[in-house]
Backbone as JSON, one array per atom type, in Angstrom:
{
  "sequence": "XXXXXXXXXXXXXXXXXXXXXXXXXXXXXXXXXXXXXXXXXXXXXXXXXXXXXXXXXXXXXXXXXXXXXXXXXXXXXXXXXXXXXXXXXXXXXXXXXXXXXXXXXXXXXXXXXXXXXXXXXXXXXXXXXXXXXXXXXXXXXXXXXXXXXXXXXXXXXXXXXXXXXXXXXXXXXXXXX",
  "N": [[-39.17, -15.68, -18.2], [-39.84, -13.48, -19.93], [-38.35, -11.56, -18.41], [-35.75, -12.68, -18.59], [-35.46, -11.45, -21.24], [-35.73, -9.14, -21.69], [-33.57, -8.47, -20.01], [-31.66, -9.01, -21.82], [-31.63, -7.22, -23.99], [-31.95, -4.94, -22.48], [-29.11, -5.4, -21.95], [-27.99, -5.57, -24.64], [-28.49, -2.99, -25.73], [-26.7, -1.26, -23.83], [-24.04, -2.43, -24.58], [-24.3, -1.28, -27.68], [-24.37, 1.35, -26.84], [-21.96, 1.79, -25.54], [-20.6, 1.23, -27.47], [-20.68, 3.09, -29.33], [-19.43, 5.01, -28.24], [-17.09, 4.65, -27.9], [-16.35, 4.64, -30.32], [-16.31, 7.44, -30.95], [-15.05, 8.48, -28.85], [-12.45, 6.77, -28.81], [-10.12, 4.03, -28.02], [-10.28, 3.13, -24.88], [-7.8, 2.77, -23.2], [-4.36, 0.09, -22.71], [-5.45, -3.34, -23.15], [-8.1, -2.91, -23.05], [-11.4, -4.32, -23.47], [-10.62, -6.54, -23.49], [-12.15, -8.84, -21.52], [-14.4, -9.02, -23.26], [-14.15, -11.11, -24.6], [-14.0, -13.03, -23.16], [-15.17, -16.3, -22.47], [-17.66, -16.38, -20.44], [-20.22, -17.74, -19.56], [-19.5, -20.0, -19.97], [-17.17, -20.41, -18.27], [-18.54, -19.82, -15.93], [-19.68, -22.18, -15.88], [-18.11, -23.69, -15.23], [-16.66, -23.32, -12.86], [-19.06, -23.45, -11.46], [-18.97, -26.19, -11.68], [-16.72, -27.31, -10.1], [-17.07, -26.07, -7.98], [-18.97, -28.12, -7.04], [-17.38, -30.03, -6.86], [-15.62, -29.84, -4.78], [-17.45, -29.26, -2.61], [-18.45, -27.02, -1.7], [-21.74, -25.46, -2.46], [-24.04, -24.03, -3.79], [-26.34, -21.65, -2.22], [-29.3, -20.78, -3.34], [-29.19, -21.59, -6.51], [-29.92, -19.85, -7.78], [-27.75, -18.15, -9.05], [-26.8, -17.14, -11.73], [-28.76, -15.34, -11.74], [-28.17, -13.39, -10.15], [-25.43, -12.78, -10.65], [-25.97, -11.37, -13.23], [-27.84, -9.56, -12.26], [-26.22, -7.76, -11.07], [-23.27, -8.12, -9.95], [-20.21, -7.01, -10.84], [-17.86, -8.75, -13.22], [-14.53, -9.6, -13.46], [-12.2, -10.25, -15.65], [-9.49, -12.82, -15.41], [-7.23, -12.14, -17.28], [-7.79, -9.23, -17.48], [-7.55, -8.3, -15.36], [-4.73, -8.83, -14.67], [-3.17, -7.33, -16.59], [-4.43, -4.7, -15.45], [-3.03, -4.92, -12.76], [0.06, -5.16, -14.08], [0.09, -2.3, -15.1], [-0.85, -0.19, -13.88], [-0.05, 1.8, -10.8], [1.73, 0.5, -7.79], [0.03, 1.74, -5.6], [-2.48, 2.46, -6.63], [-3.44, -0.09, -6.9], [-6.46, -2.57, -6.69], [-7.5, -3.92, -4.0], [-6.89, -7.13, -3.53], [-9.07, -9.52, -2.43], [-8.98, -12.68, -0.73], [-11.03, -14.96, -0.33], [-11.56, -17.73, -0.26], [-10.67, -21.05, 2.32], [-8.51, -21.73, 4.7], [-6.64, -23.81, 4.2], [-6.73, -24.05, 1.7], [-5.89, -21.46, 0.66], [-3.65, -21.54, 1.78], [-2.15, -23.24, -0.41], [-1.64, -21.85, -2.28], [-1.82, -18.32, -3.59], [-2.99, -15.11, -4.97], [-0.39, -12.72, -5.86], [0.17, -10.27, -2.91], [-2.13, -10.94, -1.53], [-4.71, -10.61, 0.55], [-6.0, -12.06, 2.99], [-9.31, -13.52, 3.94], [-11.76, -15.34, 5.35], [-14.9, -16.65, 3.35], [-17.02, -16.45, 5.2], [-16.53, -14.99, 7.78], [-15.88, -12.8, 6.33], [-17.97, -10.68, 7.27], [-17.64, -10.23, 10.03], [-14.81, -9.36, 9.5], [-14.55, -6.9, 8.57], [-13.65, -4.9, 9.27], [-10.27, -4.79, 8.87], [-10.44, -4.46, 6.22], [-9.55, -1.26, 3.39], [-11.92, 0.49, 3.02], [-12.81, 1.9, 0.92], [-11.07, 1.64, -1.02], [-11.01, 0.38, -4.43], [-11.8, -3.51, -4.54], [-11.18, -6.53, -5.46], [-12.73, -9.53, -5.38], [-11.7, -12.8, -4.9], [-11.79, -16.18, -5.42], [-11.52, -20.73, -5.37], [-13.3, -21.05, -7.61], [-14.87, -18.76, -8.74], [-17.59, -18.57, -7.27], [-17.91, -17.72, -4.76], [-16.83, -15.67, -4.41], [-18.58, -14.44, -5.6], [-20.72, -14.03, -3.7], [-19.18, -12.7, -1.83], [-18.96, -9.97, -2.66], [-21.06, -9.36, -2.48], [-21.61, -8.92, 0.22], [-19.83, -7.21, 0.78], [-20.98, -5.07, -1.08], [-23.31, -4.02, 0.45], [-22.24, -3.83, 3.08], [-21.42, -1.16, 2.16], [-19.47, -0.71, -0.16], [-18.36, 0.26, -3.08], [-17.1, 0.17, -5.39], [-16.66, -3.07, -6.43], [-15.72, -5.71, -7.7], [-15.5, -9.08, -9.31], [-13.5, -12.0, -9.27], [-13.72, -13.18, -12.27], [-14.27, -17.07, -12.81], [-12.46, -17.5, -10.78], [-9.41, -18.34, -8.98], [-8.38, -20.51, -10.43], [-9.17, -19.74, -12.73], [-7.13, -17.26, -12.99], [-4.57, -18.62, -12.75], [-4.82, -20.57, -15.24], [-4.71, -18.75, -17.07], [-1.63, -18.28, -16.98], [-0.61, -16.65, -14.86], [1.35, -15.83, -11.69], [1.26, -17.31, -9.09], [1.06, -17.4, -4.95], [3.14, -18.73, -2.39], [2.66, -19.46, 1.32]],
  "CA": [[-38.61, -15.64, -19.53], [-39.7, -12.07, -20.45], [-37.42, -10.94, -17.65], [-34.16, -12.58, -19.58], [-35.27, -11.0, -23.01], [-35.68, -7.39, -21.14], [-32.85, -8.02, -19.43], [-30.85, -9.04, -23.06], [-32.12, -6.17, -24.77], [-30.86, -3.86, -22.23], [-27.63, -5.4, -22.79], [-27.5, -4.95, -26.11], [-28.85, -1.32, -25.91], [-25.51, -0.51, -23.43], [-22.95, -2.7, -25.86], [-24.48, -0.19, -28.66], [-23.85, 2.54, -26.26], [-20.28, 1.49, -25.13], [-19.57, 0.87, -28.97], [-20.83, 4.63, -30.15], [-19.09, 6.03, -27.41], [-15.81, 3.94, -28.64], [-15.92, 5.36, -32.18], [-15.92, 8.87, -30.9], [-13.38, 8.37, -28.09], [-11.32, 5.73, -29.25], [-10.63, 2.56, -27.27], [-9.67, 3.68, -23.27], [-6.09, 2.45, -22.83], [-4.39, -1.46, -22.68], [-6.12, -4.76, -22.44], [-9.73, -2.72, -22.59], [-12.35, -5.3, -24.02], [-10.28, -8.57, -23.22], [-12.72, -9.69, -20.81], [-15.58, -9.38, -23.74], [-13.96, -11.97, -25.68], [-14.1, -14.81, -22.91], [-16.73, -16.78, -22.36], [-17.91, -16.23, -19.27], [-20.92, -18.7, -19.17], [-18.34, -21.02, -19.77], [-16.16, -19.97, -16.85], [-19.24, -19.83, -14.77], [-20.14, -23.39, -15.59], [-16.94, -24.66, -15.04], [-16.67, -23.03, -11.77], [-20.21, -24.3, -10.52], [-18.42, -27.64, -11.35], [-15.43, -27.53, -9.55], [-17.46, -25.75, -6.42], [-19.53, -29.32, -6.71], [-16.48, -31.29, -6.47], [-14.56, -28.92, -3.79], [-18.15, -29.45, -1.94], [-19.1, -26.0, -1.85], [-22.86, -25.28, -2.99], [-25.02, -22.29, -3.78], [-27.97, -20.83, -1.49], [-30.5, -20.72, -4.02], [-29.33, -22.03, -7.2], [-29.72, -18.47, -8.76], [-26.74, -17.56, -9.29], [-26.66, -16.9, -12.63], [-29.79, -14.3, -11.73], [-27.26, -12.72, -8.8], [-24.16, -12.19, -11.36], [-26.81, -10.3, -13.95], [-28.66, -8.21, -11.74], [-25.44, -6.43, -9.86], [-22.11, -8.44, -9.63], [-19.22, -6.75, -11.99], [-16.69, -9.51, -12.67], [-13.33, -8.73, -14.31], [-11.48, -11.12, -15.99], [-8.48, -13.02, -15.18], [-6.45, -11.13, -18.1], [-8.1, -7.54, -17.55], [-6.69, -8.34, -13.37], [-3.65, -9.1, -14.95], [-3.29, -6.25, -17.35], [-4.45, -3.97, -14.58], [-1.92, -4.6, -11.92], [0.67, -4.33, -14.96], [0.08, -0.89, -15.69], [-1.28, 0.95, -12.37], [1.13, 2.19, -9.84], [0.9, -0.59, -6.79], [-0.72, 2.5, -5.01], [-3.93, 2.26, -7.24], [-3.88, -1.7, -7.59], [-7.05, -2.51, -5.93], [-7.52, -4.51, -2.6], [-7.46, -8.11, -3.99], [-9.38, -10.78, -1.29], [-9.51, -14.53, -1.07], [-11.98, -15.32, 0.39], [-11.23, -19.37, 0.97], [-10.7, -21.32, 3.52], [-7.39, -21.7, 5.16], [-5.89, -24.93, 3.74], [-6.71, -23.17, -0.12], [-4.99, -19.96, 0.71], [-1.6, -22.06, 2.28], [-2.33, -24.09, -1.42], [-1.6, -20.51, -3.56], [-3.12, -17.09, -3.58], [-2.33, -14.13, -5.88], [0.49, -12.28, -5.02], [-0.4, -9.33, -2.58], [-3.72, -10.58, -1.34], [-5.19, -10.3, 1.45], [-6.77, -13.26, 3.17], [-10.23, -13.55, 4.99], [-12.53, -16.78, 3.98], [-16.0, -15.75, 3.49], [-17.51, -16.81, 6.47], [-15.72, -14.44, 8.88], [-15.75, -11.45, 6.22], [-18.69, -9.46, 8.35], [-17.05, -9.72, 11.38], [-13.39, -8.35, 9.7], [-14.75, -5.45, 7.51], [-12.34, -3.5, 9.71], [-8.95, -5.31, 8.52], [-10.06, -3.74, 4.56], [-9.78, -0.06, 3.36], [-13.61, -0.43, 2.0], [-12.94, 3.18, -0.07], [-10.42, 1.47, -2.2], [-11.6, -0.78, -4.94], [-11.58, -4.56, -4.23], [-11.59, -7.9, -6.28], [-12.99, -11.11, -4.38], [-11.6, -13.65, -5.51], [-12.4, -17.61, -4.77], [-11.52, -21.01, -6.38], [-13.4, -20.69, -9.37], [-16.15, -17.46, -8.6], [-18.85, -18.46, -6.89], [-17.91, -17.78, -3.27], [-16.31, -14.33, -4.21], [-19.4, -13.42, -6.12], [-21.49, -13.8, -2.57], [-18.19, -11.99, -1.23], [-19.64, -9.32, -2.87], [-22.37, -8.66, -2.16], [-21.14, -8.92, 1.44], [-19.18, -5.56, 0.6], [-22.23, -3.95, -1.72], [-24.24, -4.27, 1.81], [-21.85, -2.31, 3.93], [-21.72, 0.08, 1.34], [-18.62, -0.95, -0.79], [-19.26, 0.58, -4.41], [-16.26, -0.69, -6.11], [-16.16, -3.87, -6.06], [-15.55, -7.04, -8.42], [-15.74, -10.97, -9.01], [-12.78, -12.39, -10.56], [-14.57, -14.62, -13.07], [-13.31, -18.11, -12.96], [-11.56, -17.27, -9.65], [-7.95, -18.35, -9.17], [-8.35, -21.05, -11.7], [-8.78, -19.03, -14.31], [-5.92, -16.76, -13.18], [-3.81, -19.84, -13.1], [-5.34, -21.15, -16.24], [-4.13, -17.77, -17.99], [-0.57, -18.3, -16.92], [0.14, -15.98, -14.04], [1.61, -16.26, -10.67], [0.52, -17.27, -7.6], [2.19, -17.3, -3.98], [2.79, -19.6, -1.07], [3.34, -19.1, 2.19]],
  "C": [[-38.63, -14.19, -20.06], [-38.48, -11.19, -19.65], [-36.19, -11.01, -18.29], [-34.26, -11.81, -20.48], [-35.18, -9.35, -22.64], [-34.41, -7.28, -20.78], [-31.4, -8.19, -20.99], [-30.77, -8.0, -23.73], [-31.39, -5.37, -23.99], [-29.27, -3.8, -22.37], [-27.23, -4.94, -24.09], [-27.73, -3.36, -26.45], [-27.47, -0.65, -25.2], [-24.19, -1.09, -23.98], [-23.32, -1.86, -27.16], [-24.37, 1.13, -28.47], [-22.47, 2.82, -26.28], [-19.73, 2.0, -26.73], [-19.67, 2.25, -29.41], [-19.58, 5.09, -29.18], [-17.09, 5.78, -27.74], [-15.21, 4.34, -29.92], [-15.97, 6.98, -31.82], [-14.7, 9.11, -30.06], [-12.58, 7.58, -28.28], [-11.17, 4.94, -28.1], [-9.37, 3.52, -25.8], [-8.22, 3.22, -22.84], [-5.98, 0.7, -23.39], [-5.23, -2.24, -22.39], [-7.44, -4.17, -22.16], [-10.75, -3.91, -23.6], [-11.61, -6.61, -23.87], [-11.39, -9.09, -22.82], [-14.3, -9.85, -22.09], [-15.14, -10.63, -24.55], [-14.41, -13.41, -25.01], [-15.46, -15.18, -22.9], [-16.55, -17.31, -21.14], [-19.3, -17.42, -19.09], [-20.28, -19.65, -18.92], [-17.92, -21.59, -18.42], [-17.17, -20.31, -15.96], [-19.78, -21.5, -14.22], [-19.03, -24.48, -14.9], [-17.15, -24.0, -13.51], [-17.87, -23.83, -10.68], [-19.52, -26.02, -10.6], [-17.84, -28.12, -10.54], [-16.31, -26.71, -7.76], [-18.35, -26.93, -5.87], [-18.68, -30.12, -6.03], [-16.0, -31.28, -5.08], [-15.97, -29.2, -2.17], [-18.96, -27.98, -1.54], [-20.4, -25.61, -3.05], [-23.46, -24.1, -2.93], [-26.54, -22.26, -2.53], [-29.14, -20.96, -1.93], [-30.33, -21.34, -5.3], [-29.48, -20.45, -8.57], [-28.4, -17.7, -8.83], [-26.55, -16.46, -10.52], [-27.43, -15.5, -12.61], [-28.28, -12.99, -10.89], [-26.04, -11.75, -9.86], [-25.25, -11.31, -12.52], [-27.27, -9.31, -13.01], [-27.51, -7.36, -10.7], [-24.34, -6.64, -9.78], [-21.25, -8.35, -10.45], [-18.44, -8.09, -11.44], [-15.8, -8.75, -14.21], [-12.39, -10.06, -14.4], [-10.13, -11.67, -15.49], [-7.47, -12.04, -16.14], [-6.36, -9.56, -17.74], [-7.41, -7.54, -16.01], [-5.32, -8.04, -14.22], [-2.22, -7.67, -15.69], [-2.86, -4.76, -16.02], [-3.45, -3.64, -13.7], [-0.16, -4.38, -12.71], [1.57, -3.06, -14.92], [-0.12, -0.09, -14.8], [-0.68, 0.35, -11.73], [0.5, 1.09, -8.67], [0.19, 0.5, -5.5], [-2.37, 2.57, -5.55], [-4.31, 0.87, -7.46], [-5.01, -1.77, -6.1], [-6.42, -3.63, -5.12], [-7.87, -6.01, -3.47], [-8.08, -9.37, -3.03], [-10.0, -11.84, -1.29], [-10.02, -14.52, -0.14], [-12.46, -16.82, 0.82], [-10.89, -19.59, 1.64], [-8.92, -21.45, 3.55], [-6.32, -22.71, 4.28], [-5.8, -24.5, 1.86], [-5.83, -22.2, 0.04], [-3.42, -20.47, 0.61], [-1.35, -22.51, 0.33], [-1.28, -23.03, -2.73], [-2.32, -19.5, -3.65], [-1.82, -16.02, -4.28], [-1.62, -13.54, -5.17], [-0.63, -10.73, -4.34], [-1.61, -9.57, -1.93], [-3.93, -10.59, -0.2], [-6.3, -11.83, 1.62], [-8.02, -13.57, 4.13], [-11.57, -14.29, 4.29], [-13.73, -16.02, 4.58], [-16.94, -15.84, 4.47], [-17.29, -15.83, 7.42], [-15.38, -12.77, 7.8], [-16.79, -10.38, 6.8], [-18.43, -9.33, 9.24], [-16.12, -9.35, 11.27], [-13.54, -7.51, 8.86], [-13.6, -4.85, 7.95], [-10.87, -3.59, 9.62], [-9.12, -4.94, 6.72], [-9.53, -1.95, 4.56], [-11.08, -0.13, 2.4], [-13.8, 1.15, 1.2], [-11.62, 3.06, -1.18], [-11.32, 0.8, -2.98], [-11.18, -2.0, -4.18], [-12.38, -5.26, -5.25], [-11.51, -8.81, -5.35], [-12.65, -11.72, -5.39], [-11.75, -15.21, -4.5], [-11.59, -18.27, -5.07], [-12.0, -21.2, -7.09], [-14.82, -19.71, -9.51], [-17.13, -17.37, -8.33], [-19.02, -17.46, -5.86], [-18.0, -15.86, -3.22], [-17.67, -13.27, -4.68], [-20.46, -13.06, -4.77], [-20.21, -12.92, -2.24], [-18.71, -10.37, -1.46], [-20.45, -8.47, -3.0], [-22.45, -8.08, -0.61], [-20.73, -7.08, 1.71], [-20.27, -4.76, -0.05], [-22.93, -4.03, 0.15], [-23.81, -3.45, 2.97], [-21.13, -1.34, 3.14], [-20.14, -0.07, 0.25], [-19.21, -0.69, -2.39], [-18.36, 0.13, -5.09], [-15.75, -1.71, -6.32], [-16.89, -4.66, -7.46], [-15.2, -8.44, -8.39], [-14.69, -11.28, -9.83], [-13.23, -13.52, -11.14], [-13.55, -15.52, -13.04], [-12.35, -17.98, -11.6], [-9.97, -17.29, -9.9], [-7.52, -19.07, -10.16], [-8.35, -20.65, -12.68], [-7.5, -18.23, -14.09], [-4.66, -17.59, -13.27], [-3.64, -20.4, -14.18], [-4.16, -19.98, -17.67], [-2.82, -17.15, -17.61], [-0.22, -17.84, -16.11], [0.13, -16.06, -12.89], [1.0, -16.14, -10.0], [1.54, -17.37, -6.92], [1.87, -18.14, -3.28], [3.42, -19.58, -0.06], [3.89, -19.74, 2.96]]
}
């Protein structure tokens, strides 16, 4: 318990950072703070739901510990936003990381497909010095995806909260092959 309230506090000490640093530089371009508005516990609960149903289960049950202590996620909108506005030379590396019969189902346009099982043996089918967003269906899988990439040294990397469901959810296309 003291661990959450340390670890709250530091939150709130770098949202009082962010925010000073906001009133002197003014807000960083389009669509910056969308992703503070959702509600991401939300998203996360719904997701653990739908990874119950789908039959996919967690490791430990800490999840929630896993996405605090290290795993940026980036909203369905702020994705959305992103690829937008940056040239498709800077859009990061986006990778689903489900299984085969999900991917045929719908996957964001552009992505790249390698279910998470089989991503340490194809590191060498990424460019692991671009960014990359794992994405799942609904953000568990991608958030282990993750970590997969923090491990062989991947520093840019993100969880799309809510996975494809939420990008679905918040209106925008998917592909099928």
């Amino acid at each position: 318990m003291f661990k959450r309230i340390l670890k709250r506090g530091a939150k709130a000490a770098k949202t009082a950072k962010e925010m000073g640093k906001g009133l002197i530089l003014g807000a960083p371009g389009v669509g910056h703070g969308v992703a503070e508005y959702e509600d991401f516990e939300r998203i996360r609960a719904e997701a653990a739901r739908l990874d119950r149903v789908e039959g996919v289960t967690a490791d430990d049950g800490n999840d929630l510990e896993a996405i605090s202590a290290g795993t940026r996620e980036i909203s369905a909108e702020d994705l959305r936003i992103l690829l937008e506005v940056e040239q498709p030379e800077d859009h990061p590396i986006l990778l689903d990381v489900r299984q085969p019969r999900e991917w045929a189902e719908g996957h964001l346009p552009r992505a790249v497909h390698i279910p998470l099982g089989a991503l340490d043996d194809r590191l060498g089918e990424l460019d692991l010095d671009r960014a990359i967003v794992t994405y799942c269906a609904s953000g568990m899988r991608s958030i282990d995806a993750s970590y997969v990439l923090k491990r062989h040294g991947v520093t840019d990397v993100r969880s799309l909260a809510g996975g494809i469901h939420a990008w679905q959810r918040a209106g925008s296309p998917v592909e099928q092959d």
